[in-house]
BAFI-3210 file (N, C-alpha, C; in Angstrom, 3 decimals, decimal comma, padded with zeros to 6 digits):
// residues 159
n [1|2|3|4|5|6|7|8|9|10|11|12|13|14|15|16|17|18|19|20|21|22|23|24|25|26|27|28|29|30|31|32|33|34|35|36|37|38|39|40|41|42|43|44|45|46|47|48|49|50|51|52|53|54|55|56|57|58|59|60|61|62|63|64|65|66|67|68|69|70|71|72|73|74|75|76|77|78|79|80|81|82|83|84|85|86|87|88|89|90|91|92|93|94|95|96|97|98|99|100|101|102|103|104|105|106|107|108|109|110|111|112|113|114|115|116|117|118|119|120|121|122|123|124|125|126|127|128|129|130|131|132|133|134|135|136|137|138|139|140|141|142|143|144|145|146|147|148|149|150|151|152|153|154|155|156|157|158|159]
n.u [000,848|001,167|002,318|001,530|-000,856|-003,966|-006,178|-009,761|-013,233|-016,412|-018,903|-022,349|-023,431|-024,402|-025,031|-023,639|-021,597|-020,267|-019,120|-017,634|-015,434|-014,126|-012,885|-011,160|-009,318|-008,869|-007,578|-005,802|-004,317|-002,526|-003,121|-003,755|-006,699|-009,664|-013,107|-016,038|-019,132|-021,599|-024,105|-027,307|-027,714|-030,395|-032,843|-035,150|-036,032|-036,931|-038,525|-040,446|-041,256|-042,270|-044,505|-046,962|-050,336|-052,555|-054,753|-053,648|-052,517|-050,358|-047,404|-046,698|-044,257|-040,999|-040,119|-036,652|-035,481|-036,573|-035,523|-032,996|-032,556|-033,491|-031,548|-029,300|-029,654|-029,043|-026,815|-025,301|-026,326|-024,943|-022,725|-022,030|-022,765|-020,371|-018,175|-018,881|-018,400|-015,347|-014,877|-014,833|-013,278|-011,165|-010,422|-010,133|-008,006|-006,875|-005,703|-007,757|-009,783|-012,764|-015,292|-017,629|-019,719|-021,005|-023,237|-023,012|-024,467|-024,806|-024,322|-022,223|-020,681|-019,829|-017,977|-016,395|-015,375|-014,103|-012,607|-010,585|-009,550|-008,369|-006,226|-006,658|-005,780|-006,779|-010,587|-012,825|-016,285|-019,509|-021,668|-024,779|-025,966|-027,870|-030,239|-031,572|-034,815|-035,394|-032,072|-031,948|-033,462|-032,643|-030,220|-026,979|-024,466|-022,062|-021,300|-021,633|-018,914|-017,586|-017,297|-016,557|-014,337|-010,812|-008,809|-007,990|-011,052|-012,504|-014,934|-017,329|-019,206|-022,106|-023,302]
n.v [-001,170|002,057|005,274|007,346|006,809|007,883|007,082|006,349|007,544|006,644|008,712|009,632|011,431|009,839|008,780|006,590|006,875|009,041|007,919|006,143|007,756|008,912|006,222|005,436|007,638|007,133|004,804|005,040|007,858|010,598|010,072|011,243|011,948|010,716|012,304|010,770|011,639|010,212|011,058|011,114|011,591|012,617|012,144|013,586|012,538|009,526|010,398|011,352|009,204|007,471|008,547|007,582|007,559|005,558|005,033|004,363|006,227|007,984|010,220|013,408|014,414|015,526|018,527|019,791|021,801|021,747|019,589|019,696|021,891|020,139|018,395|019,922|021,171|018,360|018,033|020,172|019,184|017,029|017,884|019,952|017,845|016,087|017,976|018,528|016,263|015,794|017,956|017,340|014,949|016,280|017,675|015,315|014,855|013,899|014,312|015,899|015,787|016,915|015,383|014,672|013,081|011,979|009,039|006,197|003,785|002,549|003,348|001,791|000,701|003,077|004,339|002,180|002,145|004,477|004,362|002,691|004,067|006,575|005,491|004,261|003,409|002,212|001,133|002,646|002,359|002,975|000,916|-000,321|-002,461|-003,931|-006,832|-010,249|-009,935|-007,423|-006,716|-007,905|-006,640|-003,846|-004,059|-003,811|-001,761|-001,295|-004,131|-005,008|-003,277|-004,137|-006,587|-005,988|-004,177|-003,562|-002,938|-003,355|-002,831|-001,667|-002,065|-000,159|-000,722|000,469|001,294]
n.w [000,000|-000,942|000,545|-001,258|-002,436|-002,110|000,349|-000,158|001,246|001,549|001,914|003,149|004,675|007,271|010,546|010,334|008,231|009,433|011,124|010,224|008,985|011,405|011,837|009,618|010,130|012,552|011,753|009,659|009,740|009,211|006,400|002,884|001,782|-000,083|-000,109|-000,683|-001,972|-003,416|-006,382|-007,876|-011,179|-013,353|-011,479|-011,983|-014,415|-013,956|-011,603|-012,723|-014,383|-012,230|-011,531|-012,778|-014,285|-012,336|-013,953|-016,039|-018,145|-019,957|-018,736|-018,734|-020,341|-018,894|-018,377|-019,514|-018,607|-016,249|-015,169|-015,293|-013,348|-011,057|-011,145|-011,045|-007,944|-006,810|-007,262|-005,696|-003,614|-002,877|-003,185|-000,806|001,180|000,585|001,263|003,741|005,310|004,548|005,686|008,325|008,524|007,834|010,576|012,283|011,821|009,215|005,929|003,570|000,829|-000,353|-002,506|-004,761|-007,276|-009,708|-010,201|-012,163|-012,266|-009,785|-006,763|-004,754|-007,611|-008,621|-006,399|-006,549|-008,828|-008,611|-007,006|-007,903|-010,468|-009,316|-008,134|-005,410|-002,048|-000,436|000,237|003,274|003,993|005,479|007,039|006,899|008,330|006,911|006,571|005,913|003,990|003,704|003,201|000,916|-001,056|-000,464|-001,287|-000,744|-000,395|001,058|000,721|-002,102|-002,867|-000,918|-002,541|-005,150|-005,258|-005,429|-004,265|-000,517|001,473|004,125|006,485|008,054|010,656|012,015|015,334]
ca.u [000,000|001,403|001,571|000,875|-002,066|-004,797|-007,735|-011,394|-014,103|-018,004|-019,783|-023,259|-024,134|-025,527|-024,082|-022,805|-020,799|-019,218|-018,157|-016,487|-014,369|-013,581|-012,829|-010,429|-008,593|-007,801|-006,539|-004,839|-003,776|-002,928|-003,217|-004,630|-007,989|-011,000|-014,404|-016,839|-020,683|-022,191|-025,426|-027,713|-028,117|-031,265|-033,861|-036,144|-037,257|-037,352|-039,583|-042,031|-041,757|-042,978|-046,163|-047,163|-051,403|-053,350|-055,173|-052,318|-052,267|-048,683|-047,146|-045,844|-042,623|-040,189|-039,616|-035,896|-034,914|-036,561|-035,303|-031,421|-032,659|-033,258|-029,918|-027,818|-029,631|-028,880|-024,948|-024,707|-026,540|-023,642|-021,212|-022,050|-022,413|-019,042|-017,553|-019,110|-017,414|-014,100|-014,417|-014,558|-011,803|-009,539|-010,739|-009,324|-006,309|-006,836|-005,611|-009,053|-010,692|-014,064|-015,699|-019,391|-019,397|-022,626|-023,504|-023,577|-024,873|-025,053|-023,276|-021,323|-019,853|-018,821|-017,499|-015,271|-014,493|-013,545|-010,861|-009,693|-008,864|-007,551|-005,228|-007,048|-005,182|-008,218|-011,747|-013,586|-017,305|-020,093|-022,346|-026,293|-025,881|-029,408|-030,093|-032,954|-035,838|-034,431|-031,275|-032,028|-034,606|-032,171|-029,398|-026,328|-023,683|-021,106|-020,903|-021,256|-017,978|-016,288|-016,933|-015,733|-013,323|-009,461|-008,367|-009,114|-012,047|-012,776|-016,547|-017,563|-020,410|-023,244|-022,637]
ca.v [000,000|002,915|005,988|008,625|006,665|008,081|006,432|006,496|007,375|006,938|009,458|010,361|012,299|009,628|008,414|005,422|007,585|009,998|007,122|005,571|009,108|008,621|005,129|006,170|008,944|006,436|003,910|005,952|008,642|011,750|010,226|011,663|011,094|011,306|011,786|011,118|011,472|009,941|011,646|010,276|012,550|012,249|011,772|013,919|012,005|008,130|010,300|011,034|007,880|006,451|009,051|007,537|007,854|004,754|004,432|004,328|007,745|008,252|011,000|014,517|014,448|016,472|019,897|019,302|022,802|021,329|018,352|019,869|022,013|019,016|017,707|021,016|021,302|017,270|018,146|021,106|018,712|016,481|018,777|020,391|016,769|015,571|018,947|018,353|014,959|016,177|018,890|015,925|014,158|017,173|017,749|014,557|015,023|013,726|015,491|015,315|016,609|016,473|014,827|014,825|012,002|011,159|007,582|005,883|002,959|002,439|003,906|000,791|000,550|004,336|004,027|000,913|002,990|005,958|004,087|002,285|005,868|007,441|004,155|004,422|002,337|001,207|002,346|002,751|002,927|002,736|-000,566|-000,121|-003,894|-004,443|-008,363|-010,475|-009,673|-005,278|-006,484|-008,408|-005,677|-002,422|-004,209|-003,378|-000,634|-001,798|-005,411|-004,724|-002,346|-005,280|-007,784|-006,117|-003,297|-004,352|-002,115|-003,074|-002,350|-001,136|-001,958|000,238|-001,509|001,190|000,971]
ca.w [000,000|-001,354|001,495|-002,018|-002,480|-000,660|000,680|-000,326|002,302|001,059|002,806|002,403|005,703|007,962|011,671|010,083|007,419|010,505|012,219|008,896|008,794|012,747|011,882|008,868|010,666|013,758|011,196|008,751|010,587|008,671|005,024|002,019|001,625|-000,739|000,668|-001,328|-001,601|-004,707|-006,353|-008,696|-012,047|-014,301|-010,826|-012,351|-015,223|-013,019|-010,421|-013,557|-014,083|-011,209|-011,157|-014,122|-014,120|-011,928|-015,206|-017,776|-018,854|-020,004|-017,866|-019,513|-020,719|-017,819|-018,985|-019,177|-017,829|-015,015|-015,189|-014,959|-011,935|-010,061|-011,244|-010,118|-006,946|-006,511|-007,120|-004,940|-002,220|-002,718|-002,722|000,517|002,268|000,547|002,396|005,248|005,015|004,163|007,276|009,337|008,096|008,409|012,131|012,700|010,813|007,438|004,640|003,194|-000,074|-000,526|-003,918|-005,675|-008,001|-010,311|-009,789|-013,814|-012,615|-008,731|-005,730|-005,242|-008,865|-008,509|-005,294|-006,495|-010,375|-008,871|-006,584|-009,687|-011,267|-007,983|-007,325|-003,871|-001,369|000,618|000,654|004,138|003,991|006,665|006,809|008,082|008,946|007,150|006,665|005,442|003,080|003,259|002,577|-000,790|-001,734|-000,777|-001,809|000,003|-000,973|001,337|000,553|-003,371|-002,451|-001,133|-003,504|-006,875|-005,311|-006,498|-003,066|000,447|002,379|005,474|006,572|009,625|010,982|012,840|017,041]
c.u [000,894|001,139|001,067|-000,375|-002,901|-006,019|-009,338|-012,275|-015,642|-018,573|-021,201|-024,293|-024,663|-024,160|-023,042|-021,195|-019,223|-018,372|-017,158|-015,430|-013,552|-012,905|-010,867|-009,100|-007,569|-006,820|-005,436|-003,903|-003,571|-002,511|-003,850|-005,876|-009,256|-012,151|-015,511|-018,277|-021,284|-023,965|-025,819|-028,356|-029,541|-032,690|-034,957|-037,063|-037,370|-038,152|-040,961|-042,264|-042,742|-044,146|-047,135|-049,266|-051,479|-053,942|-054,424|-052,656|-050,952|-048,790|-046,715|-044,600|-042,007|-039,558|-037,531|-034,916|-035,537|-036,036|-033,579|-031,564|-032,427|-032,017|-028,464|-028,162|-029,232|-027,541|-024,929|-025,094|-025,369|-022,197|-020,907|-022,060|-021,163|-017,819|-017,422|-017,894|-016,128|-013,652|-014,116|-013,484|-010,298|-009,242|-009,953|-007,897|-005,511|-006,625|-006,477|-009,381|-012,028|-014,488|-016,723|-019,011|-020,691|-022,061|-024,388|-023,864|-025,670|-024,170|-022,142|-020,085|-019,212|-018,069|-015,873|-014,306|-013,927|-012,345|-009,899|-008,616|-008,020|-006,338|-005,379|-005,885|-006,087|-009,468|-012,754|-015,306|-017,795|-020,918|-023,845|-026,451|-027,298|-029,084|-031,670|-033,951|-035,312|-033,314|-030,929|-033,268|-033,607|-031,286|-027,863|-024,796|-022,432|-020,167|-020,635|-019,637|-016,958|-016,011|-016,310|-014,567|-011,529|-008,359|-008,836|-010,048|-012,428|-014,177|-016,697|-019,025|-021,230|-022,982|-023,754]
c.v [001,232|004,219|007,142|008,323|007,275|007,319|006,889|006,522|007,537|007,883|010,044|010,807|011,717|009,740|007,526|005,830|008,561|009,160|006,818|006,392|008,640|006,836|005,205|006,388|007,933|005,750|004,422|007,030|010,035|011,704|011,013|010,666|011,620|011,464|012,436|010,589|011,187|010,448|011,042|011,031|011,781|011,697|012,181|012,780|010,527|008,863|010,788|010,114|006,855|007,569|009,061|006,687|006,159|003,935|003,910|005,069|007,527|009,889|011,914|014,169|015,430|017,428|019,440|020,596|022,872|020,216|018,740|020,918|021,406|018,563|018,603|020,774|019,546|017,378|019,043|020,198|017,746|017,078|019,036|018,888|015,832|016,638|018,960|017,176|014,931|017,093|017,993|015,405|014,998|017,672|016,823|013,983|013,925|014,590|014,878|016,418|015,752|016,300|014,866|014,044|011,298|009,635|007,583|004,662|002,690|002,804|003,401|001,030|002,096|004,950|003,207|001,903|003,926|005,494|003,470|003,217|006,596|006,399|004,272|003,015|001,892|002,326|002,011|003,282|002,526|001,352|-000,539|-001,816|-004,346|-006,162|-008,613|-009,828|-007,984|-005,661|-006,759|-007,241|-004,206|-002,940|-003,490|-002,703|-001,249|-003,277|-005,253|-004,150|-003,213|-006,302|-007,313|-005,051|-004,457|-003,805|-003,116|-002,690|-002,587|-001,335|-001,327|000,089|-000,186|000,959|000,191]
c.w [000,000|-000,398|000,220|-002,667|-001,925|-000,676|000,389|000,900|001,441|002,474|002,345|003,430|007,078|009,486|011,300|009,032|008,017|011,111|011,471|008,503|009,827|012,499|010,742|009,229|011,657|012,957|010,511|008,789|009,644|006,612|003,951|002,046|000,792|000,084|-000,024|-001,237|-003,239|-004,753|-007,570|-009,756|-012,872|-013,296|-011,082|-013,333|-014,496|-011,817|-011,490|-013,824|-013,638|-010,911|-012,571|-013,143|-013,562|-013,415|-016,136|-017,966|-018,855|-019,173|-018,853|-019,297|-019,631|-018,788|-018,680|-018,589|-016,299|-014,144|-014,756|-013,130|-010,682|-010,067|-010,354|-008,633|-006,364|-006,318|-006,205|-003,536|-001,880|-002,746|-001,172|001,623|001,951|001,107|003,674|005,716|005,593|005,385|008,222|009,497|008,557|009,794|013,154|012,691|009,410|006,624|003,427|001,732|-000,698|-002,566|-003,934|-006,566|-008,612|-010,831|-011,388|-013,508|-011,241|-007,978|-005,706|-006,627|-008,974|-007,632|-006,234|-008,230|-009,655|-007,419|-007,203|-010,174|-010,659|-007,465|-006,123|-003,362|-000,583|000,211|002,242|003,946|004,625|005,916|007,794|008,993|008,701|006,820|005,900|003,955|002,645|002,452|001,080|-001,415|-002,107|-001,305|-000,647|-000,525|-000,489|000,798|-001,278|-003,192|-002,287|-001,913|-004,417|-006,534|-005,388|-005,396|-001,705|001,022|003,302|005,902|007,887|009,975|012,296|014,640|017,240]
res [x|x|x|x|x|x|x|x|x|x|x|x|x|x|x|x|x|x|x|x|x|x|x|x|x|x|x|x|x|x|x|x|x|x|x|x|x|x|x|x|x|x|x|x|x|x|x|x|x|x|x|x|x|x|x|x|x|x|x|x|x|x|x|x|x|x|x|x|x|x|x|x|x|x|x|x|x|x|x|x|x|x|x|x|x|x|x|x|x|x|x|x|x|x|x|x|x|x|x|x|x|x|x|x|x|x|x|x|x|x|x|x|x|x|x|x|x|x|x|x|x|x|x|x|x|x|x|x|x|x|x|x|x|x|x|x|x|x|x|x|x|x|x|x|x|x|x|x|x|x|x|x|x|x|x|x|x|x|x]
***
């Protein structure tokens, strides 16, 4: 592991995310570090989508200067909680820069590409610890993360 590597942190605001910084910081100590919050471009038109008429009525087409609205204000929300992030990190004495990162397929897979690209040396991300019937329905970010990443990973499991 490479120390001009720096490390990947998924962050996307919750408890489990803060801890995965604090978790990080202890291990790593004052490495470089990404910290990033993946956002999901194009939510406008999959939420017309899904308000598609009871009857079958097809839905109006999404004005698409509304449609990028939603998209900026979706990046600036990931900006500000991959800052937040990144404040964290440097609090603890990470040399941290914060990332925004639109998600081309699923969190996971842009999580694991974008430590590919960065020659991350590990990625740390939090773990809700769901199970059962949730967990095959939400699917799970972390575990995807560890199966196909090409880096270590760090799972920080919720208290």
């Amino acid at each position: 592991m490479s120390t001009a590597s720096p490390i990947l942190i998924g962050y996307d605001g919750s408890d489990t995310a803060r801890r995965a910084v604090h978790e990080a910081a202890e291990l790593f100590g004052s490495r470089r570090a990404l910290v990033v919050t993946v956002w999901e471009p194009g939510l406008a038109y999959e939420t017309s989508a899904m308000t598609a008429d009871p009857a079958g009525q097809v839905p109006e087409p999404v004005d698409s200067a509304a449609a990028q609205v939603v998209d900026d204000a979706s990046r600036a929300h990931a900006d500000r909680v991959a800052e937040e992030g990144a404040a964290l990190a440097k609090s603890l004495g990470l040399q941290a820069e914060a990332l925004a990162v639109a998600d081309e397929g699923n969190v996971a897979d842009a999580i694991v590409e974008l430590a590919g690209k960065r020659d991350a040396a590990a990625i740390v991300v939090g773990s809700r610890g769901l199970s059962g019937l949730r967990a095959r329905l939400e699917g799970s970010t972390s575990n995807a993360v560890a199966k196909h990443a090409s880096c270590p990973v760090v799972l920080v499991h919720e208290d």
